[in-house]
C-alpha positions in Angstrom: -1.1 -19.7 -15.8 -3.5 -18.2 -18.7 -1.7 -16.4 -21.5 -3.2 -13.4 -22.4 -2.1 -10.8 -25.3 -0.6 -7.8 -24.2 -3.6 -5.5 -25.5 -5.6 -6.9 -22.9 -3.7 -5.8 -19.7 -5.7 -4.0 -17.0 -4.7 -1.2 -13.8 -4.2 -3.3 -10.9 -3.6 -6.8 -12.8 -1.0 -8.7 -11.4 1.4 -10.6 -13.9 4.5 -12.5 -14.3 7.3 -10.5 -15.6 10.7 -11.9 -15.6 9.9 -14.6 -13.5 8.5 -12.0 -10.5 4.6 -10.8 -9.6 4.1 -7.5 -11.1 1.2 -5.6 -10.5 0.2 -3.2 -13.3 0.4 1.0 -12.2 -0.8 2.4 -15.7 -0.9 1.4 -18.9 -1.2 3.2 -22.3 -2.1 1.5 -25.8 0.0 3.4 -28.8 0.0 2.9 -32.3 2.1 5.4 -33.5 1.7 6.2 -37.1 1.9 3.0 -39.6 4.1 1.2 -37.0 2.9 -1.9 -34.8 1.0 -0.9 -31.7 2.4 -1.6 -28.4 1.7 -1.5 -24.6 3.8 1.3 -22.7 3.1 -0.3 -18.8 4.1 1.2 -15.8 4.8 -1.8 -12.9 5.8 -2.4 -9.9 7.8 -5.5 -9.0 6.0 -7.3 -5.9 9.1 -8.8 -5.0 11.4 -5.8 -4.6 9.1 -3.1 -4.8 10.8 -1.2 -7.2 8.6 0.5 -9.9 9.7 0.4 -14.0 8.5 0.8 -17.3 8.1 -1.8 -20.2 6.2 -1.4 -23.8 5.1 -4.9 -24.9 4.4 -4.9 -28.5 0.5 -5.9 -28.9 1.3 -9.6 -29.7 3.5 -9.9 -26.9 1.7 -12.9 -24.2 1.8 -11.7 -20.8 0.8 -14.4 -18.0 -1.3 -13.8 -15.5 0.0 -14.3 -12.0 -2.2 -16.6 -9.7 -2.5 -14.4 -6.2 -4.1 -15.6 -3.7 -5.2 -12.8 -1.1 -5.4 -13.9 2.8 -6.8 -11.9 5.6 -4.5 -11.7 8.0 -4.6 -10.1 11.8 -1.2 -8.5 13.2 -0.5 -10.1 16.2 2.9 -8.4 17.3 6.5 -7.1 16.6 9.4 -9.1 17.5 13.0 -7.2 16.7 13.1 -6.8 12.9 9.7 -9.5 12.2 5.9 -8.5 12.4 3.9 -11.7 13.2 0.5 -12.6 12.0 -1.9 -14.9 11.9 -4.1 -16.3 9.2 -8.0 -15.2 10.2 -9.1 -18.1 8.1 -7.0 -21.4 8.9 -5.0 -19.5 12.5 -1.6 -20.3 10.8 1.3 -18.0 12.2 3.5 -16.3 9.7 6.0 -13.4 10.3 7.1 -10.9 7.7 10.1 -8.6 7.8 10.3 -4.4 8.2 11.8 -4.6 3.8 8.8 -6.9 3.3 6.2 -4.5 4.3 8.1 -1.2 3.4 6.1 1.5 4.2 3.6 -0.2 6.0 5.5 -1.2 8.8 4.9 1.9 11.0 1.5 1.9 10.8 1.0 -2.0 11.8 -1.2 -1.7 15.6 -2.0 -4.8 17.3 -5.1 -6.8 16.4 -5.3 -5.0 13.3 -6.7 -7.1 10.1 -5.0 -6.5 6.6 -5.8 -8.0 3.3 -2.2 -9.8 1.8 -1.6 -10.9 -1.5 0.5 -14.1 -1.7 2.4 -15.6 -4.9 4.0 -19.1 -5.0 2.8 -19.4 -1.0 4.6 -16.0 -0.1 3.2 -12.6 0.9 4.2 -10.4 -1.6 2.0 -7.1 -0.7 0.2 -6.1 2.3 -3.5 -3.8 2.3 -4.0 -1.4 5.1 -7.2 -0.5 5.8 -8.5 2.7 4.6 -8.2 4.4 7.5 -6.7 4.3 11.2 -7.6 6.2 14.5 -4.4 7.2 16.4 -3.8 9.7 19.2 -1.5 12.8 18.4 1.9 12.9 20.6 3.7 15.9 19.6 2.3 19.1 17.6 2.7 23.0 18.1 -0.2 24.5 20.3 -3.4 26.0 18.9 -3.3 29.4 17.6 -6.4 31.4 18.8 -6.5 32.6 15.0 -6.7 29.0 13.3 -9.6 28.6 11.3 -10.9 25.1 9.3 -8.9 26.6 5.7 -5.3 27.8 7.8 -2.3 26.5 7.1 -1.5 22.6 8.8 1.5 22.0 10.5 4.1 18.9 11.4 2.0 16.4 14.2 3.9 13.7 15.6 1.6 10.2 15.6 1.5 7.6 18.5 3.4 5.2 15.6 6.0 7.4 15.6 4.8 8.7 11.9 4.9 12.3 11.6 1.8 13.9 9.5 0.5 17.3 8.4 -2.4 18.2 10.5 -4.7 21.5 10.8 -3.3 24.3 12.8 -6.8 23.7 15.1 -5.7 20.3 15.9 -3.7 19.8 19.4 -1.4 16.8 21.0 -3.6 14.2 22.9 -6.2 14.8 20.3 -7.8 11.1 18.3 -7.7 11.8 14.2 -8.2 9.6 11.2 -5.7 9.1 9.3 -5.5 7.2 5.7 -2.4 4.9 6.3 -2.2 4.7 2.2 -1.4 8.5 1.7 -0.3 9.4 5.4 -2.8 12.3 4.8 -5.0 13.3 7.5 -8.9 12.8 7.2 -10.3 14.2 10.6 -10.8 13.9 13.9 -11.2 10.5 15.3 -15.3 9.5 16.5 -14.5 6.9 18.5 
């Protein structure tokens, strides 16, 4: 594990903090006035998820954490575990809902995700950056909706409710960003 001074952190680097893989959110060097300069970091424990704050003073050694990222393929849900399998060697592995946290609902079978591991474990899971899915459940078209109205509440095959366009009606295919939950447009395919 290379030491590296605090000054030399980086959006999206993953280090040890506290003995758990932290990925960095933001970071902001300060010197303020004739005091030391420091690190204010925003993070986000891989572990538990939750996000916190930290300033490292500029001498401060943070570690780097060594991630290895797999391609995995989502096989199937089973009760509470979500079972994949490793493109790359076909080893099974299941992961629980907590693991993937808001993830979870948009899991569809056969689908391939990029996962980080630490230590052997999967700590965080890449959806791709989009998904097709088939609307069950929104209010009918107005005859007045235009491409710039309002959107409304449309209930997703997954279960996931989303904001849609008022022109957009159940049974229809859109694309969705599974990241943001924000809809993109309609579906090509």
């Amino acid at each position: 594990m290379a030491a590296l001074p605090a000054t030399q952190i980086r959006r999206g680097m993953v280090i040890v903090f506290e003995g758990d893989p932290c990925r960095i959110i933001e970071f902001r060097h300060h010197t303020p006035g004739n005091l030391r300069a420091m690190v204010q970091a925003k993070l986000k424990n891989l572990r538990s998820g939750n996000n916190f704050e930290h300033r490292f003073r500029a001498d401060d050694q943070v570690h780097k954490a060594d991630m290895e990222t797999h391609e995995l393929q989502f096989l199937y849900k089973g009760g509470d575990s979500y079972h994949f399998m490793n493109t790359e060697n076909y080893e099974q592995l299941e992961m629980d809902e907590e693991m993937l946290g808001d993830n979870a609902p948009w899991m569809q079978d056969n689908m391939e995700v990029m996962v980080e591991f630490y230590n052997g474990k999967p700590m965080s899971v890449q959806l791709p950056q989009f998904l097709n899915l088939t609307i069950t459940d929104t209010a009918p078209v107005m005859k007045t909706a235009t491409k710039t109205a309002s959107s409304k509440p449309a209930l997703l095959e997954n279960g996931v409710t989303i904001q849609v366009p008022e022109f957009i009606s159940s049974g229809e295919r859109v694309r969705v960003n599974p990241n943001t939950g924000e809809y993109m447009d309609r579906a090509k395919d």
